[in-house]
C-alpha positions in Angstrom: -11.4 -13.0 -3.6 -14.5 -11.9 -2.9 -16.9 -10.7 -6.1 -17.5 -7.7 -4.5 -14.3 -6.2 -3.9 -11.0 -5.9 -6.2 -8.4 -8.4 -5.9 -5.5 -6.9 -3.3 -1.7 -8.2 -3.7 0.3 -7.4 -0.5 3.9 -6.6 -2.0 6.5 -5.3 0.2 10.6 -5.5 0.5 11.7 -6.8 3.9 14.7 -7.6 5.9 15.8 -10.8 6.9 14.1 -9.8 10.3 10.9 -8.9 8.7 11.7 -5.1 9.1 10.4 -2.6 6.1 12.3 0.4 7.3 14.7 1.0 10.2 14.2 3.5 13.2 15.1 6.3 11.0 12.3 5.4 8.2 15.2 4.5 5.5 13.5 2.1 3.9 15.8 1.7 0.6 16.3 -2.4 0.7 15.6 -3.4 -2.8 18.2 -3.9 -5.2 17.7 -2.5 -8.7 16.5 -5.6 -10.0 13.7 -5.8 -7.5 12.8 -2.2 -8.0 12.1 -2.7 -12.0 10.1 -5.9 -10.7 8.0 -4.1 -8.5 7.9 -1.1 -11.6 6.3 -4.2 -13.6 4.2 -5.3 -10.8 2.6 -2.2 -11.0 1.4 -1.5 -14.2 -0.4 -4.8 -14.4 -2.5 -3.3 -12.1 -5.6 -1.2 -11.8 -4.5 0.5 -9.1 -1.8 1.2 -5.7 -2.3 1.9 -2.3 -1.0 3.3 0.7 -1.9 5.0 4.1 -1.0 8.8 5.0 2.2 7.8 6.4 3.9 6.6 3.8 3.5 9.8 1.8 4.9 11.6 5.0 7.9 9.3 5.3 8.5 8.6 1.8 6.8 11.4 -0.8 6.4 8.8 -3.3 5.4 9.1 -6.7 3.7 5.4 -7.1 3.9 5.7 -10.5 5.3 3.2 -13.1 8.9 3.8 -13.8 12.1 1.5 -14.9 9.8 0.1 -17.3 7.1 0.3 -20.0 3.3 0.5 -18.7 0.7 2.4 -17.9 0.5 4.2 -14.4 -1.7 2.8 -11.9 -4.8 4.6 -10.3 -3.0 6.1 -6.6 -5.0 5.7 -3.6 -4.5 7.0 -0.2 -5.8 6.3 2.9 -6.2 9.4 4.6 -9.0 9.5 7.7 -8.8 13.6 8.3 -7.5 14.5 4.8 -4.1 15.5 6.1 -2.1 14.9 2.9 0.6 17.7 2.4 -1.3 19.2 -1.3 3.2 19.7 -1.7 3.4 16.1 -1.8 4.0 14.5 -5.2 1.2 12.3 -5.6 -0.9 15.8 -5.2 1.5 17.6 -7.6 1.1 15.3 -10.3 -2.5 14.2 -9.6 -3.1 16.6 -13.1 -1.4 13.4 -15.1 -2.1 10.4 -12.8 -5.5 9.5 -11.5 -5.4 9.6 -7.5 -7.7 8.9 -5.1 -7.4 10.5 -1.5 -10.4 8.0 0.8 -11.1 10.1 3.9 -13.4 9.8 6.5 -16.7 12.0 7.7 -14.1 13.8 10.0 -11.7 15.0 7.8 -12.6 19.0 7.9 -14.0 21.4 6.0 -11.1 23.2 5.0 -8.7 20.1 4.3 -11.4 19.1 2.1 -11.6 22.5 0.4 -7.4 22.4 0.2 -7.8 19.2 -1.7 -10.4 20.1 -3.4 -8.3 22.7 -5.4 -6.6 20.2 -6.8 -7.9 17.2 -9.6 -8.3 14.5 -7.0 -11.0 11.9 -6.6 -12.1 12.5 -2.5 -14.3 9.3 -1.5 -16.3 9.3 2.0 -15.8 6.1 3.2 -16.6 5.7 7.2 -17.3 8.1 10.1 -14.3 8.5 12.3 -11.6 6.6 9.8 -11.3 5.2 6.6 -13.3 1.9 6.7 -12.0 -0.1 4.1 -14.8 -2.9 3.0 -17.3 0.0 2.2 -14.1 1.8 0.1 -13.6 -1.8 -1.6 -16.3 -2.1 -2.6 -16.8 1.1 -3.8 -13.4 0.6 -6.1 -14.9 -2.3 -7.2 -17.8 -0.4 -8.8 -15.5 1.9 -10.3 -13.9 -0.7 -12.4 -10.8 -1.5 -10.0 -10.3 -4.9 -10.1 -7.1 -5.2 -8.8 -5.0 -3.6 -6.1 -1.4 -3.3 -5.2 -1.1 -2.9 -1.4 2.2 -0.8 -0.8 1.6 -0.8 2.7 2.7 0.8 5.2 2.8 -2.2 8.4 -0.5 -0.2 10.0 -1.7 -0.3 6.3 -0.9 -4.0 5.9 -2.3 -4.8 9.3 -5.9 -3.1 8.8 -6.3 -5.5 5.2 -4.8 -8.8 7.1 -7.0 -8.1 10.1 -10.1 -7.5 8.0 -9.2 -10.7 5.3 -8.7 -8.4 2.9 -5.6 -9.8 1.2 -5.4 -12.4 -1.2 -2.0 -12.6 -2.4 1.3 -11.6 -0.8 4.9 -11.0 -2.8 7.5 -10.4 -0.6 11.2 -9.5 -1.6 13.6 -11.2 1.4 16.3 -8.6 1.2 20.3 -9.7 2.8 19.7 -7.4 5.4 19.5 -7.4 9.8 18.1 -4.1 10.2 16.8 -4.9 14.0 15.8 -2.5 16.1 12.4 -2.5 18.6 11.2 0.4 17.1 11.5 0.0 13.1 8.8 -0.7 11.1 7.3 -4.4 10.5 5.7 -5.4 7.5 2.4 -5.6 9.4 2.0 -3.7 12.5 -1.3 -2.7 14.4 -1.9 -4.8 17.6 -1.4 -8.0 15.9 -3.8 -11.5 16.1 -3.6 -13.0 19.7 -3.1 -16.4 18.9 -1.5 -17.9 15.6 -4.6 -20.3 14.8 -6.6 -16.8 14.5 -3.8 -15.2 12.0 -4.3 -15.4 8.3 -2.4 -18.5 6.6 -1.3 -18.4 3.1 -0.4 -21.1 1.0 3.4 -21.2 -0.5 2.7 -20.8 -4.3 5.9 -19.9 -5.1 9.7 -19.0 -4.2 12.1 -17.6 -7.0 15.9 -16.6 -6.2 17.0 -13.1 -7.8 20.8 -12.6 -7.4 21.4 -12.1 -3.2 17.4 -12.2 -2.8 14.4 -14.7 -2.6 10.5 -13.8 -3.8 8.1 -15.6 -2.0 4.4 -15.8 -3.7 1.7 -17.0 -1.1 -1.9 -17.1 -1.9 
C-alpha cells in the first residue's frame, strides 16, 4: 500500500466462470452465509465504493446489515453527477456519510440537485473521476481503508492504475455464461499476462458449496 492512499480490498461474489451478474444484471449469487460475511467485511472498514452503475442496476444501500457494526463511509464514482437523488444511498445520505466523486464536467444543475441533499461532492479530475488524486484525498480525510464493491469497469480502472492491494473473492456453484454478462473486471483489459497485476494466494477457506480466496 502506498502511504499516501487508503488501503483498497477488491471483494466481489463470482460464478464459476468469473461472471458477477448475468445479461439481465441479476447479480444475487451469494448464499446467506456469504452475505453476513461480506456485512462483516464491511464494518471493519472505513469506507465502500462503487461506480454510477451499480447504483443504477442495483439501488444498494452499502450499509452494514446481518450483523453488528458501524456503517461504512459510501462513495460513488460518479464523472457527470448523474446519481438518481431517488436512489437509496441519496435517501439515506441524512444517516450515513456518502460521498458522491465527480468530475469538472458534471453540470451545474446536477451539482445544485445534489447539493440539496447532505452529501460530500469531491472534484476529482476534469473530464472523469481520476482516482489517485480522489485517493489521496480520502486518505487526508482519515480513510484508511476501502472496500471496492466494484462494478467490473470499477474493478478494472483500480487494477489498471495498481490500486488494489487485496482481493476476497466468493467462488459461487454457479455457470452463468453468457458473452455479454458482467466480469469481475472489465474495461479493455492488459494485453499480455506478464503486464496484468499478480497476487499472491494468502489464503483459501471452504464455506458450505463455496470457496474464499484471499490474494495479496
Amino acid at each position: 500500500m502506498a502511504s499516501s492512499r487508503p488501503h483498497v480490498i477488491l471483494s466481489a461474489a463470482i460464478s464459476l466462470d468469473g461472471k458477477i451478474a448475468t445479461r439481465t444484471g441479476d447479480s444475487a449469487l451469494s448464499s446467506k452465509i456469504d452475505t453476513k460475511r461480506v456485512h462483516k467485511l464491511r464494518s471493519q472498514v472505513d469506507a465502500i465504493l462503487v461506480g454510477k452503475n451499480t447504483i443504477l442496476q442495483d439501488n444498494p444501500m452499502l450499509t452494514v446489515r446481518h450483523v453488528k457494526g458501524k456503517n461504512p463511509i459510501r462513495i460513488v464514482l460518479d464523472s457527470l453527477g448523474q446519481i438518481p437523488t431517488s436512489s437509496k444511498i441519496i435517501q439515506t445520505s441524512y444517516q450515513i456519510p456518502t460521498i458522491i466523486a465527480v468530475s469538472k464536467k458534471a453540470s451545474r444543475k446536477n451539482l445544485a440537485r445534489l447539493g440539496r441533499f447532505p452529501v460530500d461532492v469531491v472534484i476529482a479530475g476534469k473530464s472523469r473521476v481520476e482516482l489517485k488524486p480522489l485517493l489521496q484525498f480520502l486518505y487526508k480525510t482519515k480513510i484508511k481503508t476501502i472496500l471496492l464493491e466494484g462494478g467490473g469497469t470499477t474493478n478494472w480502472d483500480f487494477v489498471n492504475q495498481g490500486l488494489v492491494d487485496e482481493i476476497l473473492v466468493t467462488i459461487t456453484p454457479y455457470l452463468v455464461g453468457g458473452t455479454n454478462a458482467k466480469t469481475l473486471v472489465e474495461g479493455d483489459g492488459f494485453s499480455k499476462i506478464s503486464k496484468s497485476l499478480r497476487l499472491k494466494l494468502h489464503k483459501i477457506r471452504r464455506q458450505n458449496n463455496e470457496v474464499i480466496l484471499h490474494y495479496i
